[in-house]
C-alpha positions in Angstrom: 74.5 198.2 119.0 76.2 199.5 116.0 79.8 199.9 116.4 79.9 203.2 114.5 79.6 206.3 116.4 78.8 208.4 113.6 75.9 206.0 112.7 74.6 205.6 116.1 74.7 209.5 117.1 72.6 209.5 113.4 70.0 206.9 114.7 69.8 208.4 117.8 68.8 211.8 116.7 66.3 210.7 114.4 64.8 208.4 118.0 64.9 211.2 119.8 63.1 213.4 117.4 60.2 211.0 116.8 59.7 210.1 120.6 59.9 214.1 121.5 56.9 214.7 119.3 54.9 212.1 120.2 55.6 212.1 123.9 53.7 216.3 123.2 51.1 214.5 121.9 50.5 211.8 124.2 50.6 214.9 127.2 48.0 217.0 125.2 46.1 213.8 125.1 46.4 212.1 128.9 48.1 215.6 130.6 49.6 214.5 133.7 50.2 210.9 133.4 53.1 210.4 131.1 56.2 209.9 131.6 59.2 209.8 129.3 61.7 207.1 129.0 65.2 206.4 127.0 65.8 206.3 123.4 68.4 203.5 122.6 69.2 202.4 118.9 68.6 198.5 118.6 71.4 196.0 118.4 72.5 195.3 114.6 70.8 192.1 114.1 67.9 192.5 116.8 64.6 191.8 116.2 63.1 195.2 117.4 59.7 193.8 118.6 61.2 190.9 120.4 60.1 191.6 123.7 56.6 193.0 123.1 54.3 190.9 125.0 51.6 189.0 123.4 48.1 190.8 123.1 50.2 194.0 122.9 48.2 197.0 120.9 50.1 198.4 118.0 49.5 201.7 116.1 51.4 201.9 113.0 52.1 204.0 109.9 54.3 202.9 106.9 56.5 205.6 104.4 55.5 205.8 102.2 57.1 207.8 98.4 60.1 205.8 97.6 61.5 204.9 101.2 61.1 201.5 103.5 60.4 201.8 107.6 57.8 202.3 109.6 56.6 204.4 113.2 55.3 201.8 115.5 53.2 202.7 118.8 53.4 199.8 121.2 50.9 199.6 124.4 49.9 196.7 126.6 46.3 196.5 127.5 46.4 198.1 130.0 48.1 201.3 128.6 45.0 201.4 126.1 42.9 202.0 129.2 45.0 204.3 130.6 45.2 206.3 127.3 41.6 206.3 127.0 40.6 207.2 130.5 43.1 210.0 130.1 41.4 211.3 127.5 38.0 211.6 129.7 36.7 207.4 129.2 35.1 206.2 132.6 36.9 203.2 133.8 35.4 199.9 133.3 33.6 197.9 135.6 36.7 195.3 135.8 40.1 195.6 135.2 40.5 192.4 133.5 37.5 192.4 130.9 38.5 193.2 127.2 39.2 196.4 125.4 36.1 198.0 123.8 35.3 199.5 120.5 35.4 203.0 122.2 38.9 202.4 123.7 40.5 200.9 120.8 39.1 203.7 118.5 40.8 206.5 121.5 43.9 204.6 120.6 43.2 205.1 117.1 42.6 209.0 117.6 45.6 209.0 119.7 48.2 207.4 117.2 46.4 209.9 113.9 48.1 212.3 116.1 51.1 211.1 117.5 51.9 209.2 114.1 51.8 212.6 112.1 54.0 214.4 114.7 56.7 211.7 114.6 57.0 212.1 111.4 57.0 215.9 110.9 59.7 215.3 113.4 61.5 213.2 111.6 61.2 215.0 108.4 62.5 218.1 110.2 66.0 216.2 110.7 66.5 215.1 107.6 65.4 217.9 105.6 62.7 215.8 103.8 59.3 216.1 104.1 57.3 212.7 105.3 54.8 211.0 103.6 53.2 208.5 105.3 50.2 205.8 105.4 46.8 206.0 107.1 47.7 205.0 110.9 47.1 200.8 111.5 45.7 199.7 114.1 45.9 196.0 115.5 46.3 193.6 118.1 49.8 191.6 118.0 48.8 188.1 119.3 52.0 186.5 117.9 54.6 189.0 118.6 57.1 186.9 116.8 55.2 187.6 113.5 55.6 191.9 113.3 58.4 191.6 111.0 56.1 189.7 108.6 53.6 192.6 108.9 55.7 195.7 109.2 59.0 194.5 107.2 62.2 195.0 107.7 64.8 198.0 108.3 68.1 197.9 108.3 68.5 200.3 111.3 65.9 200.2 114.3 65.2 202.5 117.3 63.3 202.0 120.3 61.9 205.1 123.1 60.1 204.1 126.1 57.2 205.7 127.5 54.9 205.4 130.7 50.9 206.3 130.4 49.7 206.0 133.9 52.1 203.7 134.9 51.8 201.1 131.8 55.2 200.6 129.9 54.7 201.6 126.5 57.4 202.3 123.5 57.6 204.0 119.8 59.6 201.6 117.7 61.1 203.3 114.9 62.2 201.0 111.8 64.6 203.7 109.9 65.3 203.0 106.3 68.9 203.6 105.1 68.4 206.8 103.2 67.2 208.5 106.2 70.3 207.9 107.9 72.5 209.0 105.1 70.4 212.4 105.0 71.0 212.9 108.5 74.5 212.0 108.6 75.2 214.7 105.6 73.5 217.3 108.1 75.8 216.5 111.4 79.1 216.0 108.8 77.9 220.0 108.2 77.9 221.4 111.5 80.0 223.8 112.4 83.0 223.0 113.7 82.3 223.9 117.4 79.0 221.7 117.0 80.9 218.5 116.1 83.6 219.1 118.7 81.0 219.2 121.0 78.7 216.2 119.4 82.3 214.1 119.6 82.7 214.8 123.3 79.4 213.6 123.9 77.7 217.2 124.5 74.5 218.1 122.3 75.0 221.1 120.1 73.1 224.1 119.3 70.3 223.1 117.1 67.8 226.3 117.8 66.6 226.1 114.3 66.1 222.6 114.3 64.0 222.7 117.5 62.0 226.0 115.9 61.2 223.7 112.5 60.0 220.9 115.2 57.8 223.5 116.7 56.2 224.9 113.7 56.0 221.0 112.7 53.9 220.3 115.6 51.8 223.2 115.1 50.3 222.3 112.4 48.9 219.6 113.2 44.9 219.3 113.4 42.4 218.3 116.4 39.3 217.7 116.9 37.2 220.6 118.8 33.5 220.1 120.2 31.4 221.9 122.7 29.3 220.1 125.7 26.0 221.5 126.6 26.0 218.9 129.5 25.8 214.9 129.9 23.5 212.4 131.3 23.4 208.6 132.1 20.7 205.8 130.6 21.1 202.1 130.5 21.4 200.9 127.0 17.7 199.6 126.5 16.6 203.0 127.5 18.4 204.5 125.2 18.0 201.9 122.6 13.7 203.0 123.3 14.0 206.0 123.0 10.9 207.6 121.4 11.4 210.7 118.6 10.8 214.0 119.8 11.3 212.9 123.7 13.2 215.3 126.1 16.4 213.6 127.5 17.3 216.0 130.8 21.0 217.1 131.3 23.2 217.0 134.1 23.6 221.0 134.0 21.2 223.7 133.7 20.2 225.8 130.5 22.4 228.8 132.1 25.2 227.0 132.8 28.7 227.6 130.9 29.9 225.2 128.3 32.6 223.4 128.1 35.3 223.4 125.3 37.3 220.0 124.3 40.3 219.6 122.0 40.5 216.3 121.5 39.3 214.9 124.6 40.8 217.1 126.8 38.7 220.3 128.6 40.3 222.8 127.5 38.0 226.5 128.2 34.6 227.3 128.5 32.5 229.8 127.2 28.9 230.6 125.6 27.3 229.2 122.6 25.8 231.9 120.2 24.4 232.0 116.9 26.3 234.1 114.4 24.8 236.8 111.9 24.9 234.4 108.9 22.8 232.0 111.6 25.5 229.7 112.4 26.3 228.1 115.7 29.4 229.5 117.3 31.5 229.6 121.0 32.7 232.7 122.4 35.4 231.4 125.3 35.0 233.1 128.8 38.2 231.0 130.2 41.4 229.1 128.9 42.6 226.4 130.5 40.2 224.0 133.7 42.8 224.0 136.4 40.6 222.1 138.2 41.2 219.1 136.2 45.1 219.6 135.9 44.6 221.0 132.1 46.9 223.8 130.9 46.0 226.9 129.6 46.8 227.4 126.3 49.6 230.0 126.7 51.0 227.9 129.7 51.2 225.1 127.4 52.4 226.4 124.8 55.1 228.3 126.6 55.9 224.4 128.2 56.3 222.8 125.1 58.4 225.3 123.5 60.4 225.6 126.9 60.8 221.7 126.6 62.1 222.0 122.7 64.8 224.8 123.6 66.1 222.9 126.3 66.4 219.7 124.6 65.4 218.3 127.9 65.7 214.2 127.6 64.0 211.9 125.8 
């Protein structure tokens, strides 16, 4: 751990920031099954992917614009499954078989997301706005041989999540100039702020929090309607003659449901508009029935959760 207060209290804003926004995402995504770890800076020296274990899934986006470091998304296996089934995937048959193409490509609509939040986040506390690649998305058989693939950083920090129960962690390689920018903005505060930040209290940072809202909100999902569902075994489908009638598991009248990103999220009616497009008027926000917020209870959460700087 770095020996410098100033430089650590610097890194550890800039963790916290990046694993607040992505642990928002991650509960939009699998609501009710994550919970939120520690953000620690790593040791000057460390190798911050050390400990991953071998087979480990890693989501990943690069700066890119002039600056060096990367966002890193870590999950075992098993945290892949739990991601996915959190996001409305029917468990497999067996625990122990290997990751499909449709839970690999959750992962992948999962990290888009979180990716961009961290770093709206982190741009928020530096001032600078974030450019970064399109999202990565691999299996790290040889641990040993990320630093070959994401490069190095001379400052590192590392926040822990659980997703179901499966450890999972947003590594964090921070380039030096973010840490100067940062740095700059807590050598500003107002006096009563750093009195408080050198006691070890967190000051006010309202506006901050605010920017990190407005961040978040802009960030886009993917929204569908479901007339219904229905089960066939693959040759079925496979033979499936054109112009046949496939029944679904709901009738005509039924309601239909509303999904942002995976998530049920209202329902409503399905209508054609005046200029003869297909449209949904919603009838209800929010399917308590399946533990999913409403979208003025989660909003008010989320902004509660910012305002409160509750911990990381």
């Amino acid at each position: 751990m770095s020996a410098d207060p100033a430089r650590r209290e610097a890194l550890m804003r800039l963790g916290a920031a990046g694993a607040e926004a992505v642990a928002q995402v991650l509960d939009m995504f699998a609501p009710g099954t994550v919970a939120r770890g520690e953000v620690s800076v790593v040791a000057d020296g460390a190798a911050p992917f050390a400990d991953v274990p071998a087979g480990s899934v890693a989501a990943s986006v690069s700066y890119v614009g002039g600056v060096t470091g990367a966002n890193v998304f870590v999950l075992p296996p098993a945290g892949v499954r739990k991601l996915a089934q959190g996001m409305g995937m029917p468990a497999p048959d067996g625990e122990d078989c290997e990751l499909s193409d449709l839970e690999m490509s959750a992962v992948g609509e999962a990290a888009n997301q979180m990716m961009a939040a961290a770093a709206s986040a982190i741009g928020v506390v530096i001032g600078q706005e974030i450019e970064i690649s399109v999202p990565d998305i691999r299996v790290l058989d040889d641990p040993s041989a990320a630093q070959e693939i994401y490069g190095t950083s001379p400052h590192a920090t590392s926040a822990t999540f659980l997703i179901g129960g499966e450890p999972c962690r947003l590594i964090c390689l921070v380039p030096s100039a973010f840490l100067v920018r940062i740095s700059r903005a807590l050598d500003e505060l107002p006096l009563e702020g750093a009195g408080a930040a050198a006691q070890g209290e967190q000051p006010d940072h309202d506006s901050q929090t605010r920017a990190l809202a407005d961040a978040l909100a802009d960030i886009e999902l993917r929204v569908w309607a479901e007339l219904g569902r229905a089960r066939l075994e693959l040759g079925s489908a496979l033979t499936l003659p054109f112009g046949c009638v496939v029944e679904l598991d709901r009738p005509a009248e039924a309601p239909v449901d509303l999904f942002v990103n995976g998530v049920p999220f209202a329902q409503g009616r399905l209508f054609v508009t005046d200029d003869g497009e297909w449209a949904f008027r919603c009838e209800t926000i929010g399917r308590f029935d399946t533990g999913t917020l409403s979208t003025s209870s989660a909003a008010s959460r989320i902004q509660s959760t910012l305002q409160e700087g509750a911990p990381i």
